[in-house]
Backbone as CSV, one residue per row, in Angstrom:
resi,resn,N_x,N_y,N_z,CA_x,CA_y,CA_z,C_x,C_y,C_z
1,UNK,198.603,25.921,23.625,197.242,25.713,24.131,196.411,24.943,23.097
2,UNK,196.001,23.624,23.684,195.015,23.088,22.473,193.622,23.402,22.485
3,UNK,193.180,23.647,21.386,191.849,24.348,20.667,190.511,23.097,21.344
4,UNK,190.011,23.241,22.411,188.684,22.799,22.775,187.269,23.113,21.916
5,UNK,187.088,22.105,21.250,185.794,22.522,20.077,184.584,22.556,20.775
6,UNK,184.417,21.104,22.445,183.269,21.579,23.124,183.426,22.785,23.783
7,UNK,184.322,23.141,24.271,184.210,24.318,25.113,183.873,25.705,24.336
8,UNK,184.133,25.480,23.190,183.947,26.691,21.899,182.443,27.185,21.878
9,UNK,182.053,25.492,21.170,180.604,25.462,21.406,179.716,25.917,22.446
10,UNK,180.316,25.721,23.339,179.398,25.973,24.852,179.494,27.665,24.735
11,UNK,180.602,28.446,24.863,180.688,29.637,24.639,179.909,30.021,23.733
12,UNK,180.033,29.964,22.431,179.056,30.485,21.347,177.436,30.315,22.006
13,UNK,176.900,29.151,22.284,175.988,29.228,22.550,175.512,29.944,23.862
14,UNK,176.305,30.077,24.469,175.708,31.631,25.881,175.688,32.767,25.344
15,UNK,176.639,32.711,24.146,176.591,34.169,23.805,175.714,34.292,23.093
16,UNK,175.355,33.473,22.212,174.139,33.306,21.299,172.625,33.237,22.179
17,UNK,172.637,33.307,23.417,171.433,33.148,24.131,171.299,34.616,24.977
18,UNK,172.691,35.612,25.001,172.708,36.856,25.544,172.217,37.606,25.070
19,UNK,170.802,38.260,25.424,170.455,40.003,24.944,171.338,40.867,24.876
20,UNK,171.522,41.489,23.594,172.393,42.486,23.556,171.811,43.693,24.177
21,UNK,172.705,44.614,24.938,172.733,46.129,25.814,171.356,46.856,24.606
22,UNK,170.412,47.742,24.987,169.730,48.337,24.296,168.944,47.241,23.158
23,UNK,168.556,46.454,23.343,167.996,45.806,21.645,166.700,45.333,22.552
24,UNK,166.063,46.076,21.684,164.608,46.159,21.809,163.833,44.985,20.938
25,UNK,163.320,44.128,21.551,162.955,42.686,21.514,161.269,42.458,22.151
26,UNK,160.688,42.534,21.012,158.873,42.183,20.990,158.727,40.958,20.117
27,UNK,159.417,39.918,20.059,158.895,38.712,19.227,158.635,37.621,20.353
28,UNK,158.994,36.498,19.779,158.631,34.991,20.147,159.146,35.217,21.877
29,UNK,158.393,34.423,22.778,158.889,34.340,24.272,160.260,33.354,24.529
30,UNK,160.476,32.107,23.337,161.596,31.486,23.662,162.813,32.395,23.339
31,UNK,162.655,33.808,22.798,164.141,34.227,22.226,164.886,34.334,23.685
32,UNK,165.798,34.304,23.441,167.261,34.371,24.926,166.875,33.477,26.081
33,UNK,165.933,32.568,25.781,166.057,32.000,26.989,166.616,30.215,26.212
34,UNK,165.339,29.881,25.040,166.174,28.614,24.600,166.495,28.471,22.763
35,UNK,166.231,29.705,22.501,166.575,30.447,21.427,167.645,31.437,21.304
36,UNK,167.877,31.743,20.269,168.823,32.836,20.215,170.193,32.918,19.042
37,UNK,170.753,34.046,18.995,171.387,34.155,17.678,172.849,32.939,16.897
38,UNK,172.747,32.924,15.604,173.426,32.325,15.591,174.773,32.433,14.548
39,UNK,174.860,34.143,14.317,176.431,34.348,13.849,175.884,34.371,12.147
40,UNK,174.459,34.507,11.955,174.272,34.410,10.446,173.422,35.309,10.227
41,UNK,173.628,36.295,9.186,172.351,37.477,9.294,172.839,38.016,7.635
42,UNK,172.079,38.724,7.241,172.640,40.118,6.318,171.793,41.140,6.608
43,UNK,172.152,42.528,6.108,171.397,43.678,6.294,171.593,44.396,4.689
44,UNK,171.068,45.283,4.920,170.807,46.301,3.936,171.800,46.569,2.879
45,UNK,172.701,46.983,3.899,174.015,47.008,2.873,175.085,46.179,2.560
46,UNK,174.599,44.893,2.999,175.506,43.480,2.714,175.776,43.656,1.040
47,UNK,177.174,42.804,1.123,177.412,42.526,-0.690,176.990,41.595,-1.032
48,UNK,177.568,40.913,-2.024,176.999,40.220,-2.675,177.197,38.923,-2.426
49,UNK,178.576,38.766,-1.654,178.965,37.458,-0.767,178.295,37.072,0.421
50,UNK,177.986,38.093,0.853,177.036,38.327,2.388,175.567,37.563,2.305
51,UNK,175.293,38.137,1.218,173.726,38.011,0.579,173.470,36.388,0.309
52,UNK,174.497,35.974,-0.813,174.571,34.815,-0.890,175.008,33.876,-0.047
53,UNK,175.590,33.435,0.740,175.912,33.215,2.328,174.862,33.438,2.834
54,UNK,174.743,34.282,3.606,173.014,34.110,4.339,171.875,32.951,3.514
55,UNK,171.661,33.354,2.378,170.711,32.961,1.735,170.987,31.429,1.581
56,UNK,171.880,30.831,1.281,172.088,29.609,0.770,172.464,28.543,2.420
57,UNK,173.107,29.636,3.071,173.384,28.898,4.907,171.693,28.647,5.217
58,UNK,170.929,29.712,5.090,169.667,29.865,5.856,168.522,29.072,5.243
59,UNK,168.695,28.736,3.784,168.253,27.690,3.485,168.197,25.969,3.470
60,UNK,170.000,26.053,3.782,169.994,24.804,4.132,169.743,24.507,5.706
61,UNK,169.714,25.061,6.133,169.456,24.970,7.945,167.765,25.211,7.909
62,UNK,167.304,25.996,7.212,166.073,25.453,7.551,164.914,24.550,7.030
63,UNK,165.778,23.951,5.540,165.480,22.685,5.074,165.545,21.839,6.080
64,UNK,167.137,21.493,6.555,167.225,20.328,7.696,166.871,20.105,9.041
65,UNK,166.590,21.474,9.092,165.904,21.556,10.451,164.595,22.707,10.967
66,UNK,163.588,22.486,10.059,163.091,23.457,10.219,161.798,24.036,11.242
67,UNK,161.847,23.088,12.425,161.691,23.336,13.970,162.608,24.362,14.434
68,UNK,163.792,24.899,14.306,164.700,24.512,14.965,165.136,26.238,14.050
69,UNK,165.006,26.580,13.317,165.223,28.239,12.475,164.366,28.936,12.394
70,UNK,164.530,29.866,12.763,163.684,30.986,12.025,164.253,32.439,11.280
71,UNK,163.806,32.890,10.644,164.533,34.532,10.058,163.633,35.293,10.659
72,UNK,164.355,36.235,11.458,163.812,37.639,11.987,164.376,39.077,11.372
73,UNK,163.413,39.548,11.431,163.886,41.130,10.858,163.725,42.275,11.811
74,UNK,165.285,42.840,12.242,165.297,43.772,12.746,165.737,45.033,12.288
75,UNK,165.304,46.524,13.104,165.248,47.351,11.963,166.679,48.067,13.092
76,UNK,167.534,48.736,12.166,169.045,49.350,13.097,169.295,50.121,12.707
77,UNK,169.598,51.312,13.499,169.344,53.112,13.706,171.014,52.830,12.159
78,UNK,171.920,52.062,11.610,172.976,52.551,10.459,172.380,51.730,9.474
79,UNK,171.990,50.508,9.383,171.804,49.674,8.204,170.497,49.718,7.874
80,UNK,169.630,50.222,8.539,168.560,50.050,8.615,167.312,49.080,9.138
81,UNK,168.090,47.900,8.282,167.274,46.526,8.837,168.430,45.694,8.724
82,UNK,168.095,44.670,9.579,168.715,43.336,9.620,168.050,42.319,9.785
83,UNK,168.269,41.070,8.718,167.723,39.664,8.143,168.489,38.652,9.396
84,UNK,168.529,38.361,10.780,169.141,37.397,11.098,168.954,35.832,11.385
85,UNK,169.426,34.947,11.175,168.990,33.609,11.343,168.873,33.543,12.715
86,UNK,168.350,32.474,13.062,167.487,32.579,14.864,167.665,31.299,15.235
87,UNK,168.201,30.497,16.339,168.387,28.780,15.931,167.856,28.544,17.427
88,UNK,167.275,27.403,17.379,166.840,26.855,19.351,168.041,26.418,19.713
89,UNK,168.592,26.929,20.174,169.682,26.574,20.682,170.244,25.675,22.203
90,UNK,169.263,25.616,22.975,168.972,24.736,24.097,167.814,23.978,23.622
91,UNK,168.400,22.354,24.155,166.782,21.429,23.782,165.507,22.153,25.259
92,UNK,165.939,22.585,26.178,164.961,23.042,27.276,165.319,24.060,28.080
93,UNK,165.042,24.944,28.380,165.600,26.605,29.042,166.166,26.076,30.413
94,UNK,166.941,26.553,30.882,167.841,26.181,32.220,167.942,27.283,33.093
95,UNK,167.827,26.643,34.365,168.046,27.878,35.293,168.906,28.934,35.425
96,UNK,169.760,28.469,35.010,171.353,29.548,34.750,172.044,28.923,33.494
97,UNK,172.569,30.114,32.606,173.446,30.084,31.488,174.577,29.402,31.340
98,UNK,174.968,29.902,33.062,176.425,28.940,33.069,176.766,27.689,33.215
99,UNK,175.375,26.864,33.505,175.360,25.713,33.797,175.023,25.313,32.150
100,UNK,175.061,25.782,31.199,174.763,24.828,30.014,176.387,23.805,30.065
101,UNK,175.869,22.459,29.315,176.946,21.644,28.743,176.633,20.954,27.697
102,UNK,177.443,20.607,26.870,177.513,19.862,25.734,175.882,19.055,25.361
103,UNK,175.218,18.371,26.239,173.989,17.484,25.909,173.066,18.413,25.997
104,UNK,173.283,19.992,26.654,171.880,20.804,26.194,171.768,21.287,25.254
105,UNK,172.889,21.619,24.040,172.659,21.731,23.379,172.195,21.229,21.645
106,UNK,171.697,21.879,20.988,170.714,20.866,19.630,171.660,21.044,19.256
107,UNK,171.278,19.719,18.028,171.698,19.246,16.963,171.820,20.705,15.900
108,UNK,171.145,21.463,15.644,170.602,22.306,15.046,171.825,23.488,14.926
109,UNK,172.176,23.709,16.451,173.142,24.964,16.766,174.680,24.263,16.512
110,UNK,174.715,23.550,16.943,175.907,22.814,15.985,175.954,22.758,14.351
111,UNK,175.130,22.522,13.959,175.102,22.655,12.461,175.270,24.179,12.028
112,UNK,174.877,24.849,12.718,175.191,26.698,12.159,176.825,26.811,12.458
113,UNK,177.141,26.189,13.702,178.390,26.877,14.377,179.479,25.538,12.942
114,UNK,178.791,24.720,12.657,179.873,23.747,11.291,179.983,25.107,10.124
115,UNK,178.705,25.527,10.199,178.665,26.388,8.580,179.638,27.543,8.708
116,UNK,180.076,28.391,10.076,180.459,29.480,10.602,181.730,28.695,10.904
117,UNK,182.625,27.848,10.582,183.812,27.410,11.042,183.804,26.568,9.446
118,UNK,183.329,26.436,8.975,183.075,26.394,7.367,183.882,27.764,6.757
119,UNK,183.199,28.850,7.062,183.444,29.923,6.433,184.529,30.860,7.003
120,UNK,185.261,30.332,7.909,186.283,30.481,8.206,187.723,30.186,7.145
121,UNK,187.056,28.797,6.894,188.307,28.269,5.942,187.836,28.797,4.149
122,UNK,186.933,29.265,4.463,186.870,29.665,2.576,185.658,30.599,2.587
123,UNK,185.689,31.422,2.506,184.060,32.827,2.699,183.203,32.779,1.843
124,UNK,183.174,31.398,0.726,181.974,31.521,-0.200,181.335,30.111,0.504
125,UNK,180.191,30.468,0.763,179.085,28.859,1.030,178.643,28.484,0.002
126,UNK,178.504,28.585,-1.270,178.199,27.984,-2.230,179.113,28.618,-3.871
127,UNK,179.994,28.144,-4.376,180.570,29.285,-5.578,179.000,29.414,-6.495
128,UNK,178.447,28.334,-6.923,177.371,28.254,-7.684,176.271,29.563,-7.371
129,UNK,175.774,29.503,-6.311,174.997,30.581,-5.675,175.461,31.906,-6.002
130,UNK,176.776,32.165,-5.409,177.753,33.387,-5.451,177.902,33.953,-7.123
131,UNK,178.093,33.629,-8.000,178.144,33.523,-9.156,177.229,33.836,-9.764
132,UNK,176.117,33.291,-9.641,174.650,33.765,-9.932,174.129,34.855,-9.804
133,UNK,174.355,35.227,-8.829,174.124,36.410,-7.896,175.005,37.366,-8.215
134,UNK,176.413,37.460,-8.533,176.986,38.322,-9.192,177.111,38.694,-10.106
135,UNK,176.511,37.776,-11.368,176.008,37.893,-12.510,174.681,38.776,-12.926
136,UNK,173.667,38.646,-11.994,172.330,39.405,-12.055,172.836,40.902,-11.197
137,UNK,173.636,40.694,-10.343,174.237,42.266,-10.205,174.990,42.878,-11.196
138,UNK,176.118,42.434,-11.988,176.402,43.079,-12.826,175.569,43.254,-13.928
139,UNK,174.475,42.446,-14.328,173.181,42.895,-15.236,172.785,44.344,-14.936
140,UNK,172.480,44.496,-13.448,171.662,45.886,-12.697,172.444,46.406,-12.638
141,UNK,173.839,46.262,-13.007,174.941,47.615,-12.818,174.677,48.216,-14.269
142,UNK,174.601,47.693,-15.622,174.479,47.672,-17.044,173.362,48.518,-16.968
143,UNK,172.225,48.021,-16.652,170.716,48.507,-16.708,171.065,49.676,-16.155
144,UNK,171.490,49.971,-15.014,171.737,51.206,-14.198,172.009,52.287,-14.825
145,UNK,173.300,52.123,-15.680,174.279,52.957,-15.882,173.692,53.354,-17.753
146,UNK,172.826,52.070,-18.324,172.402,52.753,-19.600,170.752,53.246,-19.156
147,UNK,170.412,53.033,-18.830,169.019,53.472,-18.561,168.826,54.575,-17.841
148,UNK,169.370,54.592,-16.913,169.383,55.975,-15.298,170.535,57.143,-15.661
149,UNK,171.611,56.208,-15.716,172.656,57.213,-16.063,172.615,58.259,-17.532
150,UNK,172.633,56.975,-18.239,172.651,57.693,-19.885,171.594,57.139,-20.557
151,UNK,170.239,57.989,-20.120,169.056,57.111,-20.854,169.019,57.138,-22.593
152,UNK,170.472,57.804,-23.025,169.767,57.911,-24.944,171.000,57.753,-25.295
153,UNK,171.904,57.222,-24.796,173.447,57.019,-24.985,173.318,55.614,-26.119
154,UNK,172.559,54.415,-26.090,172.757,53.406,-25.843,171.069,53.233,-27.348
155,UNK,171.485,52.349,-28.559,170.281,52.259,-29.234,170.092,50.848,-29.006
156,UNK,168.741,50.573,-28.151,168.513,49.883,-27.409,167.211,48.929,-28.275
157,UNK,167.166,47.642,-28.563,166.028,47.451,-29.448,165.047,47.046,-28.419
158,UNK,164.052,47.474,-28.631,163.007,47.017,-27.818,162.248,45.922,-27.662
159,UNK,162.630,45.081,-27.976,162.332,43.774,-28.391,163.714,42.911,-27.400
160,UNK,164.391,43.556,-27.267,165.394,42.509,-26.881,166.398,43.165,-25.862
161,UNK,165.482,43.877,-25.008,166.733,44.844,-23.529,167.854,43.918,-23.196
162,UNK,167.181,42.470,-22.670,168.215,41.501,-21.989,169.127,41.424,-22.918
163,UNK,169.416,41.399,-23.940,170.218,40.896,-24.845,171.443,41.986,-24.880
164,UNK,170.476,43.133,-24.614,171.619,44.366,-24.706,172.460,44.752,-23.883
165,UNK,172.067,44.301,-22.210,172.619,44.353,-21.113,173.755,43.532,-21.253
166,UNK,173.030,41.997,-21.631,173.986,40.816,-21.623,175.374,41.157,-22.699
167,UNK,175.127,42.146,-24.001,175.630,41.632,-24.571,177.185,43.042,-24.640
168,UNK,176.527,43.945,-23.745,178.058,45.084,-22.845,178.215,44.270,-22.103
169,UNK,178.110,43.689,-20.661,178.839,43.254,-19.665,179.663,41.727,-20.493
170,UNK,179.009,41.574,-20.952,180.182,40.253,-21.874,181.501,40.667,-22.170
171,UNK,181.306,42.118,-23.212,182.026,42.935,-23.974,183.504,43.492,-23.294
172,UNK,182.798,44.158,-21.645,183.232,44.762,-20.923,184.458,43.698,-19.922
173,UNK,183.717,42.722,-19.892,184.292,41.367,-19.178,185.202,40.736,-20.396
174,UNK,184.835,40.455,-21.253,186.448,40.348,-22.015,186.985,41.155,-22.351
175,UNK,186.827,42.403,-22.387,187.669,43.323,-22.485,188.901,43.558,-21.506
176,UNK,189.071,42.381,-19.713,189.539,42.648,-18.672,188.872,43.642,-17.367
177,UNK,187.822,43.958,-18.044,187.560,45.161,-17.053,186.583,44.580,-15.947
178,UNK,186.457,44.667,-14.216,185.747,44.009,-13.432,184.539,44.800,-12.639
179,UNK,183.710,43.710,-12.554,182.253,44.362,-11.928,182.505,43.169,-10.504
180,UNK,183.021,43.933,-9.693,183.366,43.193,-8.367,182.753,44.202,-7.378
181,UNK,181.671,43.774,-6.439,180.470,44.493,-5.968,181.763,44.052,-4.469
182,UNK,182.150,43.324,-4.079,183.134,43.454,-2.934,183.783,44.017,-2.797
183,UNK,184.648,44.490,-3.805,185.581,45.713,-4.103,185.641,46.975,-4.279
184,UNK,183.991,47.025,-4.376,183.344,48.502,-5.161,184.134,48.718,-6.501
185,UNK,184.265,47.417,-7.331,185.259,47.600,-8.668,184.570,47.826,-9.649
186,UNK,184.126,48.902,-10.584,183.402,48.409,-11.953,183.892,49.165,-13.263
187,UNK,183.532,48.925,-14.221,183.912,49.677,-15.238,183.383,50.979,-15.442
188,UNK,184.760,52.224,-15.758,184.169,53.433,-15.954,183.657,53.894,-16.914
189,UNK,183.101,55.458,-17.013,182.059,55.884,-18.067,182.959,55.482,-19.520
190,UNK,184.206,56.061,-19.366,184.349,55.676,-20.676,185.015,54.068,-21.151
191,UNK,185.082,53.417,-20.595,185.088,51.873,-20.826,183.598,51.650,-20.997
192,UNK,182.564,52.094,-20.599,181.144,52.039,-21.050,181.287,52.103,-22.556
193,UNK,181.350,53.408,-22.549,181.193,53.568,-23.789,181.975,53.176,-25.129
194,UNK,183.516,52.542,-24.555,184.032,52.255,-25.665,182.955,50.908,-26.029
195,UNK,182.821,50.035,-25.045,182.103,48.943,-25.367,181.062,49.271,-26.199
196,UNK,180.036,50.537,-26.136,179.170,50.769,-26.426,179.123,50.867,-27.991
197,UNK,180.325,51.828,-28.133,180.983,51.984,-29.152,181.697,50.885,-30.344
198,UNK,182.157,49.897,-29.682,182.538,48.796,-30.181,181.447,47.702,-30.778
199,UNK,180.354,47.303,-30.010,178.914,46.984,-30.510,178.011,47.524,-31.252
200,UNK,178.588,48.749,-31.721,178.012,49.857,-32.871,176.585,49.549,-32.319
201,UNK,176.176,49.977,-30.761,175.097,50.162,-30.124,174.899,51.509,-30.233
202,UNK,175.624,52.634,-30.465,175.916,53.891,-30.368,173.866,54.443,-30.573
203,UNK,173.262,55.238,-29.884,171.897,56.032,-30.451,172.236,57.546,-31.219
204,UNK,171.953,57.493,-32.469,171.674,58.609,-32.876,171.472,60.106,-32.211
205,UNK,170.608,59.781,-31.404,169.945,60.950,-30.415,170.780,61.643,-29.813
206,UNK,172.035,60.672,-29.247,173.077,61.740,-28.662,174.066,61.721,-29.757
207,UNK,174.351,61.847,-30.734,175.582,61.972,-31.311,176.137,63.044,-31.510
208,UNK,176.109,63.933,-30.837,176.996,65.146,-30.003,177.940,64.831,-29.330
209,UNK,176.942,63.737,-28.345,178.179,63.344,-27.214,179.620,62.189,-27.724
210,UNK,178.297,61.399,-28.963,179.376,60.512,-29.399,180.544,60.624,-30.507
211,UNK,180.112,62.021,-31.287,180.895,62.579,-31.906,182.458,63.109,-30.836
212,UNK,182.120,63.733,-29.587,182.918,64.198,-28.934,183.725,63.312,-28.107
213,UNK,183.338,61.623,-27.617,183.856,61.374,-27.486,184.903,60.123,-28.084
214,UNK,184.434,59.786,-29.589,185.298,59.886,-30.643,186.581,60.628,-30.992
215,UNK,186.397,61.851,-30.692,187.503,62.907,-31.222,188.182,62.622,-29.957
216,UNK,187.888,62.687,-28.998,188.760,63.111,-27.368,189.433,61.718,-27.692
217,UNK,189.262,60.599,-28.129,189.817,59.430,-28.089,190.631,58.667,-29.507
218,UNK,190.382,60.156,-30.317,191.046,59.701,-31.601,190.493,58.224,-32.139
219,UNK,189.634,58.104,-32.313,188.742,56.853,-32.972,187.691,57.247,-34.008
220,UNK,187.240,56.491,-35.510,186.584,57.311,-35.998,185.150,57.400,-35.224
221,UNK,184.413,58.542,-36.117,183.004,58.525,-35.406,181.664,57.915,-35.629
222,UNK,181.313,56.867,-34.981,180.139,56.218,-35.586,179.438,56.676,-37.070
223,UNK,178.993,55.833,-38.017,178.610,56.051,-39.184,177.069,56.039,-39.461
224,UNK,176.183,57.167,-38.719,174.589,57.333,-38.876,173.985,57.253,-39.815
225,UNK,173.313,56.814,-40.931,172.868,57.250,-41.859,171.373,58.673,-42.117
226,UNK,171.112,59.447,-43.114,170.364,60.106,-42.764,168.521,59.417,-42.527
227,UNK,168.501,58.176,-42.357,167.692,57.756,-41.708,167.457,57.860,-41.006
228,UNK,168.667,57.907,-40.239,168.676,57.067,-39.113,168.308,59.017,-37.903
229,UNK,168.987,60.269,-38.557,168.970,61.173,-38.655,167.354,61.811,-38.343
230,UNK,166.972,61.065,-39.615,165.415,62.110,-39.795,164.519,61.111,-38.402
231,UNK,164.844,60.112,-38.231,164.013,59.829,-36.939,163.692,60.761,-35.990
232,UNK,164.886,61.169,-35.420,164.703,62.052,-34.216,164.170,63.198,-34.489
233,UNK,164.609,63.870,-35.625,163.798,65.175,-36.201,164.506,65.492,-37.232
234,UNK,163.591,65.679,-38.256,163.977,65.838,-39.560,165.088,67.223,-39.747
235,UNK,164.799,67.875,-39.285,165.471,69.134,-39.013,167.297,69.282,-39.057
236,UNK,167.652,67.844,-38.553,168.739,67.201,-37.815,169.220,66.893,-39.506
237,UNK,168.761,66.446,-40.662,169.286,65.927,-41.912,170.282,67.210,-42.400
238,UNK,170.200,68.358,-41.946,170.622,69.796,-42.936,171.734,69.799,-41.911
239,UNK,171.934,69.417,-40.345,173.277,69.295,-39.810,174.100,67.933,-40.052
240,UNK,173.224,66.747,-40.220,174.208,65.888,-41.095,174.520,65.917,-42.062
241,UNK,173.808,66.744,-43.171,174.951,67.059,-44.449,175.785,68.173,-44.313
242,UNK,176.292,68.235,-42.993,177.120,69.569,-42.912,178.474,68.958,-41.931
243,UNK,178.125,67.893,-41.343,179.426,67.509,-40.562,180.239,66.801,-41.609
């Protein structure tokens, strides 16, 4: 059977002009009649490929055509909300659906259905974009996990957070270990901390924990001085001259 690209088109676009069963619809009067969806959206819990894809498709479509797009936000009883692209998809509303052909439809809806047969043959729309974007996520995975997770794990200069984020996920990333938000892949607590450990980032404040997990790992144990000691409370100098 050979692959008909108008007849494809024509399909996508009825379906793209069909109200879905239950979807509750208070916007613009052209939606489903010479408007309507066009196979490009993200929601809430999109990754990071999703995100970027939407974002970089939905920008270039509504650079080149921007009569012709819009982004709507709908809200959905699992994801919550959904970001979807919106394209005119008939140049003029027609009496019946089934009568569309090839000349009713825009320039516009063809260009989404190129990007969506695009991403067929390779699922990133831009590597540049994608990359970027996975980079500032694995930043917020760093931030996450020293700040939220282990807020005193980590001696953090205050003058220079970015540097400190940047300068574990580097650590962690040549070390082999992956922050792949598609995979749900990232590095665990204690690959954290060896890194942590390895950047002699180690904080004073917990060195209970880092004493302990030194020993559990047979590595020596960070080297505090009693300076560094009497910061947190002086009190703390009479148990460092005792370990």
């Amino acid at each position: 059977m050979v692959f008909d690209y108008i007849d494809h088109i024509v399909k996508c676009a009825k379906d793209g002009l069909q109200k879905p069963e239950d979807f509750g619809y208070w916007g613009s009067e052209d939606m489903f009649k010479t408007w309507g969806f066009c196979g490009i959206d993200k929601n809430r819990d999109s990754d990071i490929r999703e995100i970027s894809n939407f974002d970089y498709i939905s920008n270039d479509l509504l650079t080149n055509f921007p009569d012709d797009f819009r982004i709507e936000t709908y809200s959905h009883w699992l994801v919550g909300s959904v970001d979807r692209l919106t394209c005119r998809i008939l140049k003029q509303e027609l009496p019946f659906k089934d009568e569309i052909k090839e000349k009713d439809i825009t320039t516009a809806f063809y260009a989404a259905m190129e990007w969506l047969n695009n991403l067929n043959d390779y699922p990133i729309a831009d590597e540049g974009d994608y990359s970027e974007k996975q980079f500032k996520e694995a930043i917020e995975t760093v931030k996450f996990w020293v700040d939220d997770l282990n807020p005193n794990l980590v001696y953090k200069d205050k003058l220079n957070l970015e540097n400190c984020y940047e300068r574990i996920y580097f650590d962690l990333v040549n070390k082999g270990y992956e922050f792949d938000d598609y995979n749900q892949v990232y590095p665990t607590d204690d690959q954290f901390m060896k890194s942590i450990y390895d950047l002699e980032l180690c904080n004073v404040a917990e060195y209970q924990k880092w004493y302990e997990f030194c020993d559990e790992n047979n590595i020596p144990r960070p080297q505090f001085t009693e300076e560094e000691f009497s910061k947190i409370n002086p009190n703390q100098l009479e148990l460092f001259k005792k370990e």
